[in-house]
C-alpha positions as CSV (number, residue, x, y, z in Angstrom):
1,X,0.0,0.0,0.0
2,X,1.2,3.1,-0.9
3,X,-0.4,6.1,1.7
4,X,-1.5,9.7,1.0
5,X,-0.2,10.7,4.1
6,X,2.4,9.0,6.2
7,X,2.7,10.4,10.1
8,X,6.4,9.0,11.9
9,X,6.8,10.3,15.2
10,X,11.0,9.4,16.0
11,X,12.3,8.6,19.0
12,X,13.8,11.7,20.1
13,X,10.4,13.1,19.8
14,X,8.8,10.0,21.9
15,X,11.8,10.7,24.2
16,X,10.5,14.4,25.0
17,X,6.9,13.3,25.3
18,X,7.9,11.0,27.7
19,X,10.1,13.6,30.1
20,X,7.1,15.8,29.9
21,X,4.4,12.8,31.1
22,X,7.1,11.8,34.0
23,X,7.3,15.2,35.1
24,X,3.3,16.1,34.9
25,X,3.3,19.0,34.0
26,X,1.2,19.2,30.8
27,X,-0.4,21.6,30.5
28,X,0.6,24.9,28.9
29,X,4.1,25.7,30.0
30,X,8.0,26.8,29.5
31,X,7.8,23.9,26.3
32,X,4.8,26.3,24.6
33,X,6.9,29.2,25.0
34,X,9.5,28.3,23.6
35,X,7.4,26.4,20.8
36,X,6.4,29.7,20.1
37,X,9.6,31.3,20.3
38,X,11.2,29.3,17.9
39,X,8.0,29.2,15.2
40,X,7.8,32.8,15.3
41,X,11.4,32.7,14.4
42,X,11.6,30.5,12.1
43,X,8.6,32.4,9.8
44,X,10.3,35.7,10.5
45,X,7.4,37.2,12.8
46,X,7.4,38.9,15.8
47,X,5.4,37.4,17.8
48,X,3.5,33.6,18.0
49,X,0.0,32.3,19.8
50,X,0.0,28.3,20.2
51,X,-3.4,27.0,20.2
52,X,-4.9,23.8,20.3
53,X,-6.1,23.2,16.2
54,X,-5.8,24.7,13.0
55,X,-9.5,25.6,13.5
56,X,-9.0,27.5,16.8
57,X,-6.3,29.4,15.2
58,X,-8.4,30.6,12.9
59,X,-11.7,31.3,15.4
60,X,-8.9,33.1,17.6
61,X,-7.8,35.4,15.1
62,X,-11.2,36.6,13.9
63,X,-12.4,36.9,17.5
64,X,-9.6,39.8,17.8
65,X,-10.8,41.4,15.0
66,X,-14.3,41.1,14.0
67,X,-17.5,42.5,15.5
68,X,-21.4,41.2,14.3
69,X,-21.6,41.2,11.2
70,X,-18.8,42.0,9.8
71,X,-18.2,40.2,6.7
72,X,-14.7,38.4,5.4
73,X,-13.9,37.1,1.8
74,X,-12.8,33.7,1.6
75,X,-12.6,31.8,-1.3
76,X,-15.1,29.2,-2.0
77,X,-12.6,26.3,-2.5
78,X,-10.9,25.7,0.6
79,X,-11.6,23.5,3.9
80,X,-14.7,24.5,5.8
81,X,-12.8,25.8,8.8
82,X,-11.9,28.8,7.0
83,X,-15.4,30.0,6.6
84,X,-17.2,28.3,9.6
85,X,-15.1,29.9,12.0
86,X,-16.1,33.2,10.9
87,X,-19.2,32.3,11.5
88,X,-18.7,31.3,15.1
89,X,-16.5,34.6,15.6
90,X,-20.1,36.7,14.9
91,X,-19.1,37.2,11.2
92,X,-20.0,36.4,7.8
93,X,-18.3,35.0,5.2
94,X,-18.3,36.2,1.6
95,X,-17.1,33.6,-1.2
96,X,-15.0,34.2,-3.9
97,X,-13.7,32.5,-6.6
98,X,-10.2,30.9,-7.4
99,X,-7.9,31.3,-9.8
100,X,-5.8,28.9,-12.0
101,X,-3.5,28.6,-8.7
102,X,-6.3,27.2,-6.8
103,X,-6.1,30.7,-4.9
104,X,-8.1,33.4,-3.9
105,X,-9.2,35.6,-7.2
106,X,-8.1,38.8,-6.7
107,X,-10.4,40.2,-9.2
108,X,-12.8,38.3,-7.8
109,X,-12.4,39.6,-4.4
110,X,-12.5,43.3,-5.4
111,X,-16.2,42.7,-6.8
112,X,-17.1,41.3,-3.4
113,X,-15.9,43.5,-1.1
114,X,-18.4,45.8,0.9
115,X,-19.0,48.6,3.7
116,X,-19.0,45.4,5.4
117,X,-16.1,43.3,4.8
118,X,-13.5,43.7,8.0
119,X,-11.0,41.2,6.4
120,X,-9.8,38.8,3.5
121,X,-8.5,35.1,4.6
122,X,-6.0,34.1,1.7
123,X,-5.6,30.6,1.9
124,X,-2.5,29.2,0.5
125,X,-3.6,25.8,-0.4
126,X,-1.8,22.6,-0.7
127,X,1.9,24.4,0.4
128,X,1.1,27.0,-2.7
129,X,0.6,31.0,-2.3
130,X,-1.8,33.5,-3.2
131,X,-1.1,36.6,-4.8
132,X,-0.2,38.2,-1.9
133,X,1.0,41.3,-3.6
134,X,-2.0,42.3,-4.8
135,X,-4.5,41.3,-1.3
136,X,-2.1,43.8,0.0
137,X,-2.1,46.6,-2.1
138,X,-6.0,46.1,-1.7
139,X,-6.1,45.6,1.9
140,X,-4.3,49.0,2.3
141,X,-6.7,50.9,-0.1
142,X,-9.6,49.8,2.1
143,X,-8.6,49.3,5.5
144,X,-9.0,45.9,5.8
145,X,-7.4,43.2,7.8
146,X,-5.5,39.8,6.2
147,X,-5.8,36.9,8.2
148,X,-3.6,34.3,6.0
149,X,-5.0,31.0,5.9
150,X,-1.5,29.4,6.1
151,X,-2.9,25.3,7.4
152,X,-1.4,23.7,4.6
153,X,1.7,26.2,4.2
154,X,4.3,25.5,6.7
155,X,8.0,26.9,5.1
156,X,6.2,28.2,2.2
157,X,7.7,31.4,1.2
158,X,7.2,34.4,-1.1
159,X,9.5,36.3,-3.1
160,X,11.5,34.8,-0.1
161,X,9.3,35.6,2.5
162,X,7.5,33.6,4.4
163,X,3.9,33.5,4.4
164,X,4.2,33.1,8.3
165,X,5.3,37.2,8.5
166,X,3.1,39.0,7.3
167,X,1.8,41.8,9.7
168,X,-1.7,41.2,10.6
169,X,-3.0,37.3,11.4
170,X,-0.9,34.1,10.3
171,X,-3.1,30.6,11.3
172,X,-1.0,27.5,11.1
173,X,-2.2,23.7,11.5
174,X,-0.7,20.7,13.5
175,X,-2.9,18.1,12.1
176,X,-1.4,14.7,11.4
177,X,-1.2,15.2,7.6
178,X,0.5,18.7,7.5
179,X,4.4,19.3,6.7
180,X,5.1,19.4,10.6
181,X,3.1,18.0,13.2
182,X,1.9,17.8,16.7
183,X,-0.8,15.3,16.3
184,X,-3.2,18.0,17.2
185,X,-2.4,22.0,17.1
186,X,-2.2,25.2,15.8
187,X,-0.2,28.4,16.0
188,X,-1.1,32.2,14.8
189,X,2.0,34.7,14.0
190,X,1.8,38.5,14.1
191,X,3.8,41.5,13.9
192,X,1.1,43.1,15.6
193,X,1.9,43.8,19.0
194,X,-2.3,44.7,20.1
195,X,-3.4,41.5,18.2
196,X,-0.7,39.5,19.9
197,X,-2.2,40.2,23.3
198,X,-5.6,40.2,22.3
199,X,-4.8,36.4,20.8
200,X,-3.3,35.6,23.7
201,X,-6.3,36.5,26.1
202,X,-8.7,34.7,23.9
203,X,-6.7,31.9,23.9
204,X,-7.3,31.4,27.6
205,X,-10.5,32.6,28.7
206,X,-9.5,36.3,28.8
207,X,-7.4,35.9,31.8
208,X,-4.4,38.5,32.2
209,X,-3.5,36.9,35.8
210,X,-5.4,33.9,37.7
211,X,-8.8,34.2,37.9
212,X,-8.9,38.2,36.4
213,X,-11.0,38.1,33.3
214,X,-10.6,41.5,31.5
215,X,-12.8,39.6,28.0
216,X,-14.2,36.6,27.1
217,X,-12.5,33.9,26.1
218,X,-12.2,29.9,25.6
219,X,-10.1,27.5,26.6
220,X,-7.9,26.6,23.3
221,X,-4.5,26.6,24.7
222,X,-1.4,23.9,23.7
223,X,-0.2,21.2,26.1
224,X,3.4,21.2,26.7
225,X,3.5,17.0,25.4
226,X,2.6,18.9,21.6
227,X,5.4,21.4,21.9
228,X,7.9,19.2,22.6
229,X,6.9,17.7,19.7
230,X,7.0,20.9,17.5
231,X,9.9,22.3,18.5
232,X,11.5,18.7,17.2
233,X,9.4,18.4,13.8
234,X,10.7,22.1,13.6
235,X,13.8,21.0,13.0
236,X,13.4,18.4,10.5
237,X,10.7,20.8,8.5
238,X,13.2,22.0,5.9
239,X,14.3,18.5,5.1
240,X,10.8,17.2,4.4
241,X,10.1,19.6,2.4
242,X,12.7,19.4,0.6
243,X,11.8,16.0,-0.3
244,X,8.6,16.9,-0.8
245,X,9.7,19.9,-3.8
246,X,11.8,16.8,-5.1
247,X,8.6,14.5,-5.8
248,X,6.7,16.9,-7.1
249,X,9.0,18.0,-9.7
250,X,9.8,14.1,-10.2
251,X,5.8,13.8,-10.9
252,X,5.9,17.5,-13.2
253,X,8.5,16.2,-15.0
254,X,6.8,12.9,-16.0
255,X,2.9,14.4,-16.5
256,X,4.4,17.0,-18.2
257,X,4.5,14.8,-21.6
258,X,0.6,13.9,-21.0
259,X,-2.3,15.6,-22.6
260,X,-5.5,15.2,-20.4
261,X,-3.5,16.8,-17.0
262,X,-3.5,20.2,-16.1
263,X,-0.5,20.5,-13.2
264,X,-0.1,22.9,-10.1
265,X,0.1,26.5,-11.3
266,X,2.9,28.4,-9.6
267,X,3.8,31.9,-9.7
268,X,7.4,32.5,-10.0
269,X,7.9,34.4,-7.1
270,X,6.6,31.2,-4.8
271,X,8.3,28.8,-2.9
272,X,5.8,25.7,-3.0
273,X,5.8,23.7,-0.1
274,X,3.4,20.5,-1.5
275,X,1.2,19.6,1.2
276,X,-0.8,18.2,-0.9
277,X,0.4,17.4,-4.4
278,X,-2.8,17.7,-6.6
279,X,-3.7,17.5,-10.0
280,X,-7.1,18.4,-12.3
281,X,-8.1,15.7,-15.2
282,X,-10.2,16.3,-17.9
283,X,-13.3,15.1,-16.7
284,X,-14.8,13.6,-13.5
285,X,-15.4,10.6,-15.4
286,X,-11.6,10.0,-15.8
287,X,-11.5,10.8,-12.3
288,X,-13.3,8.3,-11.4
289,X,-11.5,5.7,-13.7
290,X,-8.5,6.8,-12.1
291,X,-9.7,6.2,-8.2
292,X,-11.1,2.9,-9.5
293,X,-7.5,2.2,-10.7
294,X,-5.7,3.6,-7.7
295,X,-8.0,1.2,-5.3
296,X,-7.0,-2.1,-7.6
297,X,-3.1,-0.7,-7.0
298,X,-3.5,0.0,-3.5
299,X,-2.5,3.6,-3.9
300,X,-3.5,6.1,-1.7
301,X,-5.3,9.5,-3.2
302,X,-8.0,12.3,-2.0
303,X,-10.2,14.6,-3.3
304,X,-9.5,18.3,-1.9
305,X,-12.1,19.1,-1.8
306,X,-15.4,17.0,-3.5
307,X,-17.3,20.5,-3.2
308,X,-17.0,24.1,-3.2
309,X,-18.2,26.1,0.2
310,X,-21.1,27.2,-1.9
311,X,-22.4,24.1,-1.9
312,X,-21.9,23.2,1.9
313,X,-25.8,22.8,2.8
314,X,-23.9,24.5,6.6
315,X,-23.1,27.7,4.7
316,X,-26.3,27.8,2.1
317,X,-27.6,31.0,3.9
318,X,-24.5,32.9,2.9
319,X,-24.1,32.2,-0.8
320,X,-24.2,35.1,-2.8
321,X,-23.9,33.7,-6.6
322,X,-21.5,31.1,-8.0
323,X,-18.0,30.6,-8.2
324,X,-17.5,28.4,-11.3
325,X,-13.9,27.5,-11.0
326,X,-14.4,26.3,-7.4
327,X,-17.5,24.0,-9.3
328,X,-15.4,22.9,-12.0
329,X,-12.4,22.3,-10.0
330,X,-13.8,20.2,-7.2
331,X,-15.4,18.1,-10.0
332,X,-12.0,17.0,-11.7
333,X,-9.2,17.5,-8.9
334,X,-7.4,14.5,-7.3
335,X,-4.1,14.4,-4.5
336,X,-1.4,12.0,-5.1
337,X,0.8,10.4,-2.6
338,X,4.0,13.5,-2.0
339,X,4.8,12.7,1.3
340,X,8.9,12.5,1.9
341,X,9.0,8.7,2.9
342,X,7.8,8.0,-0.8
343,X,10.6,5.5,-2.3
344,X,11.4,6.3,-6.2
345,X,9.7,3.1,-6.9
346,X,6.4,4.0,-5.2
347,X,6.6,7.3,-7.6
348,X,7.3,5.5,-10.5
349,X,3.9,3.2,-9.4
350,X,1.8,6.3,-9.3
351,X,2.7,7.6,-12.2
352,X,2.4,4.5,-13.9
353,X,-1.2,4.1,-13.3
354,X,-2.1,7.8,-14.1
355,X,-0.6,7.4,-17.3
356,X,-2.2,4.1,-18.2
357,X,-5.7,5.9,-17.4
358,X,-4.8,9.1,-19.2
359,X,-3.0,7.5,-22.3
């Protein structure tokens, strides 16, 4: 069987787990700090929340900025989280489409922006980037907020600059699949001293000192046994991906003589990480021949994402219109295995049975 996704904790990573269970303290400590620390280093930002998920660095970070209604531009294909916690933060999410990156339209999100909107979420899906550039120059003109969706994007960088540093709201994911890992977890970068605080008080039931709640807040801090973990996968993050660039350009190279495959889009200025390596077929019916064939092979693939936002029966009341490339994409996209444990040969499989159902 070859996997999508392949999660290897090492020793020296079991080793620190274990310190931390023998000496019980667990719960958010010196380990999170220094988690933080070292992240927020390592992305070039000044400051760094740890939470406990992806998702509650996202509800965290529009919880320090939004108020009722406001609304927030998100592209329509993306994981829920992106949208839902807007919701739960007291805001509304506005969909826009992609582009042939599988990023946020900028075009797209100029026609949808209101008196309303507070902020743009960017997501930079799969380990690619969105055209930060330009959500920049249009955040400035209208006084809006950019709260980077950044789950799949660990090391990805921009024109050299990582996607982690940008001033306002960064939201990382932990999550088993991601570059780096804490089986669970989440971080959010700033360069925003106010936001940093206001984070952190959310993060932890609005407490500046025991038992003084100055807002309110939940209870999404990090336990010191998933820092120690991160501050170790930190370390090995450049090799992975690394390895990660190297199998995806082994798979470009190869589709690249196929008709019947359109492959990641890239801007020049972007340093794609590959969370996910994914792919769009002509059709959904070859799609479907291909799973068929992947299942015979025991080869691991997944569909990110089956459906656009719009057509999350969750988020119907929000739709505003269509995005047709989110449709169309969603229809025809599949991941391949791009993990770095992936031998040469289990490559050579994949692309074997893609280019036995495309030929």
């Amino acid at each position: 069987m070859i996997p999508i996704a392949k999660v290897i904790f090492s020793e020296d990573e079991i080793e620190e787990v274990v310190k931390v269970l023998r000496s019980g303290n667990v719960r958010q400590g010196k380990k999170v700090e220094e988690f933080e620390r070292l992240f927020a280093e390592k992305v070039g930002a000044e400051y760094a929340v740890a939470v406990s998920s992806g998702t509650a660095a996202l509800h965290v970070a529009y919880l320090s900025v939004l108020k009722p209604g406001d609304e927030v531009i998100v592209p329509a294909f993306t994981f829920i989280a992106t949208a839902s916690t807007v919701v739960f933060a007291g805001g509304k999410p506005v969909f826009a489409d992609i582009d042939e990156t599988l990023t946020i339209d900028v075009n797209d999100v100029l026609e949808k922006i209101t008196p309303r909107t507070k902020a743009i979420a960017p997501v930079h899906l799969f380990g690619n980037a969105a055209d930060m550039k330009a959500l920049m120059e249009i955040a400035e003109d209208h006084g809006l907020y950019l709260i980077n969706d950044c789950a799949q994007a660990h090391g990805t960088k921009i024109d050299g600059k990582d996607v982690g540093s940008f001033d306002h709201l960064n939201c990382y994911s932990f999550y088993p699949t991601k570059n780096m890992s804490t089986g669970e977890g989440g971080m959010i970068t700033t360069n925003d001293r106010e936001l940093y605080e206001r984070c952190k008080l959310i993060r932890s039931h609005g407490q500046a000192e025991k038992y003084n709640h100055v807002m309110l807040g939940l209870n999404y801090r990090m336990m010191e046994i998933q820092a120690v973990i991160g501050i170790k996968q930190l370390e090995k993050l450049d090799g992975r991906i690394k390895k990660r660039r190297k199998n995806a350009e082994y798979y470009n190279r190869e589709f690249s003589k196929l008709d019947g495959i359109e492959l990641p889009k890239v801007r020049k200025e972007v340093y794609h990480t590959y969370n996910q390596y994914s792919i769009l077929l002509e059709s959904s019916k070859m799609r479907d021949k291909l799973i068929d064939e992947f299942k015979k092979e025991k080869i691991g693939y997944a569909i990110h994402y089956p459906k656009p936002l719009t057509e999350q029966p969750a988020l119907r009341e929000f739709v505003r219109g269509e995005c047709p490339r989110a449709k169309d994409v969603s229809q025809r996209i599949i991941s391949l295995p791009v993990h770095p444990y992936l031998s040469e040969n289990d490559l050579r499989r994949v692309i074997e049975v893609v280019e036995r159902i495309v030929s």
